[in-house]
Every structure is written in structure tokens, then in C-alpha cells.
C-alpha positions in Angstrom: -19.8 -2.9 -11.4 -20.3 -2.5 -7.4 -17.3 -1.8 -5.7 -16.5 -1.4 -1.7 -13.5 0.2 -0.8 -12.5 -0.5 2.8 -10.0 2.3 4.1 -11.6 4.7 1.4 -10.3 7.9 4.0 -6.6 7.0 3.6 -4.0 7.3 0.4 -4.3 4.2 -1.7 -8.6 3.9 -0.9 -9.4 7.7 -1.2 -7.4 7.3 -4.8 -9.7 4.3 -5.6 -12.8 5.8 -5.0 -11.4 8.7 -7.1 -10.4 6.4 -9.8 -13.5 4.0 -10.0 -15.9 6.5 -9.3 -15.6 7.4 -13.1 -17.1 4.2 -14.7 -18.8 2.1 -11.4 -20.9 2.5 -8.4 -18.5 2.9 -5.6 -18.8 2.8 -2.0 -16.7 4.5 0.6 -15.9 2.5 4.3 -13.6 3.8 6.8 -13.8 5.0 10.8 -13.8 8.8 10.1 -17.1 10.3 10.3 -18.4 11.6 6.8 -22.1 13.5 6.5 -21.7 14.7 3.3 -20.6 11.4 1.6 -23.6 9.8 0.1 -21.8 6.2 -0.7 -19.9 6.5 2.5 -20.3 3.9 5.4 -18.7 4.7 9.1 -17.2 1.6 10.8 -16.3 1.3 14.5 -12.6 1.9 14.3 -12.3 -0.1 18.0 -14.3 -3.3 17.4 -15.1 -3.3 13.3 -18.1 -5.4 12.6 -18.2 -6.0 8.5 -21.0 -8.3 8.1 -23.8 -5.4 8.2 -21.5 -4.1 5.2 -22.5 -7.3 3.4 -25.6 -7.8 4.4 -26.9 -4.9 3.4 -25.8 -4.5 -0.2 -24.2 -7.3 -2.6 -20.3 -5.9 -3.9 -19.0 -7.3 -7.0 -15.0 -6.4 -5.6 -14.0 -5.7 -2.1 -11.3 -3.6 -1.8 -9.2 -3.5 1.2 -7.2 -0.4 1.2 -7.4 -0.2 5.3 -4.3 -1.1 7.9 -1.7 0.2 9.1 1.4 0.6 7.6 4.1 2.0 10.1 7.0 -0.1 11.0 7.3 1.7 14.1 4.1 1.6 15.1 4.6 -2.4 14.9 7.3 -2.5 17.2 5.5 -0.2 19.7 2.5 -1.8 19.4 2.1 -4.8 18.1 -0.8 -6.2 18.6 -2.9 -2.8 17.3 -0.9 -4.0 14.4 -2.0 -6.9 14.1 -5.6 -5.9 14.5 -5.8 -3.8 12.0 -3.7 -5.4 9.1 -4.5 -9.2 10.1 -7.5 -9.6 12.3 -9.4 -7.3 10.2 -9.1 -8.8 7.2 -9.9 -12.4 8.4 -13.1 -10.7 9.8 -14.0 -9.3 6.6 -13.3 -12.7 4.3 -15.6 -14.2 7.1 -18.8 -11.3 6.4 -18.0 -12.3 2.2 -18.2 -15.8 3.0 -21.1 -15.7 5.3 -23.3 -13.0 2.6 -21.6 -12.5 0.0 -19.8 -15.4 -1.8 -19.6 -14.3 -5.2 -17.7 -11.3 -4.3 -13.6 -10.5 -5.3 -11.6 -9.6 -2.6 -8.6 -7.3 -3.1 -6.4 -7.0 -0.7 -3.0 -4.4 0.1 -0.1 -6.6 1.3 3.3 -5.1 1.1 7.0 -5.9 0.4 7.8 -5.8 3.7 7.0 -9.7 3.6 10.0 -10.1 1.6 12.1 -8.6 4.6 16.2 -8.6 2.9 15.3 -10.9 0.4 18.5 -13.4 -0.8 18.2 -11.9 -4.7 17.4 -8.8 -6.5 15.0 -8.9 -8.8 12.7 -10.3 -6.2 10.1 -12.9 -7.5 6.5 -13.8 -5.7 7.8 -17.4 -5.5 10.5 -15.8 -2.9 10.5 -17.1 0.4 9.3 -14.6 2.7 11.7 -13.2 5.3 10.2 -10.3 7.4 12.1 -8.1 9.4 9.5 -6.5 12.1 6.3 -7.8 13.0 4.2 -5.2 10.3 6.0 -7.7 7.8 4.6 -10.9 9.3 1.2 -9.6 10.4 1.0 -8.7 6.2 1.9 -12.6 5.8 -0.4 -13.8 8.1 -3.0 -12.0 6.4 -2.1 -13.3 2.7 -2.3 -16.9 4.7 -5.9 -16.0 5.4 -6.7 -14.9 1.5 -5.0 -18.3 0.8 -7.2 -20.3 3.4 -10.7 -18.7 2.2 -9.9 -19.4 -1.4 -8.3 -23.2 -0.3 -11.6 -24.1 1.5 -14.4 -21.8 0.8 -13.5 -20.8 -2.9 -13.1 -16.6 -1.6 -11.9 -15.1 -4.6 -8.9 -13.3 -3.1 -5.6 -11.5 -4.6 -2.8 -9.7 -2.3 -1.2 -7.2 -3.8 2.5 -6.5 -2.4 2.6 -3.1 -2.8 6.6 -1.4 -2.5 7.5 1.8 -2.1 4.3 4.2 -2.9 4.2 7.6 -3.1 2.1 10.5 -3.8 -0.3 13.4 -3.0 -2.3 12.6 -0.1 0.4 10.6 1.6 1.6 12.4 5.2 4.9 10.1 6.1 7.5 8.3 4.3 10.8 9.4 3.1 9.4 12.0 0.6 7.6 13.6 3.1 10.1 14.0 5.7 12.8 14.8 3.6 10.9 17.3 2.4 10.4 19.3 5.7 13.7 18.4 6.6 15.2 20.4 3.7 12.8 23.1 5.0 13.2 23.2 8.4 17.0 21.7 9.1 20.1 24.2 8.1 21.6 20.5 7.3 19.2 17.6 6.8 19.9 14.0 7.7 18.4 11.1 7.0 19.0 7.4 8.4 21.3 4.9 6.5 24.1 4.8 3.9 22.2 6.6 1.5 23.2 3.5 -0.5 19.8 1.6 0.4 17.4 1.0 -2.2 13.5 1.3 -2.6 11.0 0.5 -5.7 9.3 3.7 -5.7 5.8 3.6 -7.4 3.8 6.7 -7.9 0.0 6.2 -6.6 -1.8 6.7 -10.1 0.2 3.7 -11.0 -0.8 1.7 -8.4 -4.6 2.0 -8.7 -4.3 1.5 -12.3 -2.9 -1.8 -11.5 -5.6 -2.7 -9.2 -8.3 -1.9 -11.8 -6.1 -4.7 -13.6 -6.4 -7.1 -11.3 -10.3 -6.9 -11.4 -10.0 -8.5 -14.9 -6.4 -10.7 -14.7 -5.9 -11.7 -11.4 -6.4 -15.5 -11.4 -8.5 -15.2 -7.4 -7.0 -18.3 -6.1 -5.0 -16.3 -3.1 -2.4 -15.4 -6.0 0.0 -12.7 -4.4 1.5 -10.1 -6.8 4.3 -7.5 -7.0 3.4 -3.7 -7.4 6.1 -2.0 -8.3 8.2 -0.9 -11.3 10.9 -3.2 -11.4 13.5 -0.5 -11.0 15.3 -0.3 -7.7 16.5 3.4 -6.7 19.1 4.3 -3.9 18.3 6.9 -1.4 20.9 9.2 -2.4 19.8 9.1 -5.6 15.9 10.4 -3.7 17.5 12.8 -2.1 19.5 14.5 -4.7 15.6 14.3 -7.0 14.1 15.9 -3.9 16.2 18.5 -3.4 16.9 19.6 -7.3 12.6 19.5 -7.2 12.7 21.7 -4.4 15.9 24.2 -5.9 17.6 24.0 -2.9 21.4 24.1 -2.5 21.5 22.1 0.5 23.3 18.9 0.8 21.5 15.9 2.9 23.6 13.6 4.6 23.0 10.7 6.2 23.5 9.3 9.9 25.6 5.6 9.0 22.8 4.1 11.4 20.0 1.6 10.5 16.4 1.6 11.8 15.2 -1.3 13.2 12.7 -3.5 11.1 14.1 -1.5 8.0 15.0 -3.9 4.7 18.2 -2.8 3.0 17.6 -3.5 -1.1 14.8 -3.9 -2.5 13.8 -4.3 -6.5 10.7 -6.1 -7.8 10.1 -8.6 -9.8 7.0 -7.3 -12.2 6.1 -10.1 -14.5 3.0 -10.6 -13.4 1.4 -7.3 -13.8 3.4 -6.7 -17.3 1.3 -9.5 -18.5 -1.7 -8.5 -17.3 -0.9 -5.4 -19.3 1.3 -2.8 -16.8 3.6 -0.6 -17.5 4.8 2.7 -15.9 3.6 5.7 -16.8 5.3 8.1 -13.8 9.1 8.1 -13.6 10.5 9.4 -10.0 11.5 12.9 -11.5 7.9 13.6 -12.5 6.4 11.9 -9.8 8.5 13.7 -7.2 7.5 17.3 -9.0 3.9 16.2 -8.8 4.5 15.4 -5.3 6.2 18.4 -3.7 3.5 20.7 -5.9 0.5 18.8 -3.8 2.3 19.3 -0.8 3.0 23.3 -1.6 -0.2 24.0 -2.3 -1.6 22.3 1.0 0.9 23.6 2.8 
């Protein structure tokens, strides 16, 4: 099997290539340079033109690993946003419809579609809610999976990815806290401590998207990734710092960011039928974590 990995520089992609380069012919895509990759292909980062990427070679999956996913960065700039997790995406469903028909496109959506979603556990069939503009450019793009498969029979899946975490991954609460805890005589984070993630370690996730290769029905179907087990932040930071053998106590500030859900807890259904189940618990995955980040550090 031919696969392209779009965004094959960042933390879910660079995991895929890792992951598929075992058993298929993969192909790397992203806007940093690479002269040592041989299956690597630069794209402009400013104006990305995907059709040579088509043209060129026939892909039997696409897989669309690129965007950005920062709420902040989506309030700041918006529009950058939605250029890179909306735009782009339309632009490369056009290149597979114009060359190469027969291909699977793959997508990363997120749970931030779901915004503060009216029940726990949250099902696909939810009504989407965003709560910053990162949310509803990720909507806009499952819209445009939906409309290629509606009208040109695209065979696309979105998978709504929740709270991933792992080596490789610079941001996010695991990261911070764990500088805080190394830098701050008493670390804070934002919130209660009393909100609520569905944490998924990265090995997980890619072992779901191989799934979806073979089960995912291509008809725009969006999925949940997650593992159906919501986690407060307290409960994080207590992991975190017991990880780290630290005997300092994190508090938190009683304020909210904007754009930021409250609960969330997934739905997995789906992906248990197709054959999912978790194989990284937070305990292990936070150890595995924190030693990636020691030894690059």
C-alpha cells in the first residue's frame, strides 16, 4: 500500500510515517526543508499547491496530519487558522478529485467541535457546539470531507481526535506542567482542577488510524478517538508530579481560558467495533512521556 502523510514533520504525521513505514511505502509532506529524506516532499508553507503531490504519484490513503491546533493561536489569528486547518484541506480533496480519485482521504478533526457538549459520554451524532473559532474551522473542514464524498464520491473519514499526548509533542498541559514543576517554587495551572480531558497516548492513536484504513465506511463518517474515560486535571497533575518525585503541590488559578471546553469524555463505539482498545493507561503513558522529554532535555 502507498501512503501520503501530509504534516509528516509534526506529532501525529512523524508517528505515522514511523508506524507505516514498517509494512508500506510511505511518503513524507510537510513545509520544513528535509535533504536527507528520500520519500520526503517540501510544500510551500505560504501558498500550498497539492496537485503536483497527485500528479506525480498515485496514493492509495492520504493522510492529513497537517494544521494547526492552538486555541490561542485561533483567537489571535484567525484566519491563519483557518488556512491551515480548513482551506488546506478543501485544496487537497480538490488535487484527489482532480488526479487521484481512487484515493482514501484521512483526515485529523478534533473534539473541540463538540465545544461543552450537553452529555457525557459524548456520541458522533452530537450536535456540534464549538467554543473558539479552531473548533468551527475543524467543522468546516469535516463539511468539506462530507461534500466531496456527497458529490464526487471522495472517500473521506475525520477522525476527532481528544486529548493526545506523547513524545514528540512540545505544548499542552503535560508539557507545561512539567516545566512548571521544574521551574516554579509553586506551580499553577488554569481552572478548577476539576475539568476533565480524554487523554490518549499517541501509539494509540495511530493504531486507530491504521484501523480506519480497513473499517472506516469513507462516506465522510466522522469518528471519536479517544478512550472513553474522562480524567480531571487534578487527577493529571497529582500523575505528573508522583512521575516526576516531586513534593510540590500545583494549584490552580479559579480562572477559565477562553475557547477552553470544561468536560469532556468520548463516546468510543465506533472504533471498539472496528476492533480498538487501549493499550496505554495515563500512569504509563505519563512515565513514557516525561522519560522522552528527560532525555531530550
Amino acid at each position: 500500500m502507498k501512503i501520503l502523510v501530509i504534516g509528516s514533520k509534526g506529532f501525529i504525521g512523524s508517528h505515522c510515517v514511523d508506524y507505516f513505514s514498517r509494512e508500506h511505502e510511505v511518503w513524507g509532506c510537510d513545509v520544513v526543508l528535509d535533504y536527507n529524506s528520500p520519500d520526503y516532499i517540501f510544500i510551500d508553507a505560504v501558498d500550498s499547491d497539492f496537485l503536483g503531490l497527485f500528479e506525480q504519484r498515485q496514493y492509495d490513503v492520504c493522510i492529513n496530519c497537517s494544521g494547526a491546533a492552538n486555541v490561542p493561536f485561533s483567537l489571535e489569528k484567525p484566519f491563519n487558522d483557518f488556512k491551515l486547518n480548513t482551506l488546506n484541506v478543501f485544496k487537497l480533496l480538490e488535487a484527489i478529485r482532480k488526479h487521484a480519485p481512487q484515493c482514501k482521504f484521512i483526515t485529523m478533526s478534533s473534539a473541540a467541535v463538540y465545544g461543552n457538549p450537553s452529555s457525557l459520554p459524548i456520541r458522533e451524532s452530537q450536535c456540534c457546539m464549538p467554543v473558539s473559532p479552531y473548533g468551527y474551522h475543524k467543522v468546516m473542514a469535516e463539511m468539506i470531507c462530507e461534500e466531496y464524498s456527497r458529490h464526487w464520491d471522495i472517500q473521506t473519514c475525520c477522525l476527532r481526535i481528544f486529548s493526545a499526548y506523547g513524545p514528540r509533542l512540545r505544548k499542552q498541559i503535560f508539557w507545561d506542567l512539567y516545566h512548571k514543576i521544574l521551574r516554579d517554587e509553586h506551580p499553577c495551572l488554569w481552572g478548577t482542577g476539576h475539568e476533565s480531558r480524554d487523554f490518549i497516548y499517541i501509539s494509540d492513536i495511530v493504531r486507530i488510524i491504521d484501523l480506519a484504513i480497513t473499517h472506516s465506511a469513507f462516506n465522510g463518517e466522522v469518528v471519536n478517538v479517544a478512550n472513553g474515560k474522562q480524567t480531571e486535571i487534578c487527577e493529571v497533575a497529582e500523575t505528573v508530579r508522583k512521575v516526576m518525585g516531586t513534593d510540590k503541590t500545583v494549584s490552580f488559578n479559579q480562572a477559565f481560558r477562553k475557547g477552553d471546553p470544561i468536560n469532556w469524555e468520548a463516546d468510543i463505539s465506533v472504533i471498539r467495533n472496528w476492533g480498538y482498545t487501549p493499550t496505554v493507561d495515563l500512569e504509563q503513558g505519563v512515565k513514557m512521556y516525561i522519560d522522552w522529554i528527560d532525555k531530550r532535555d
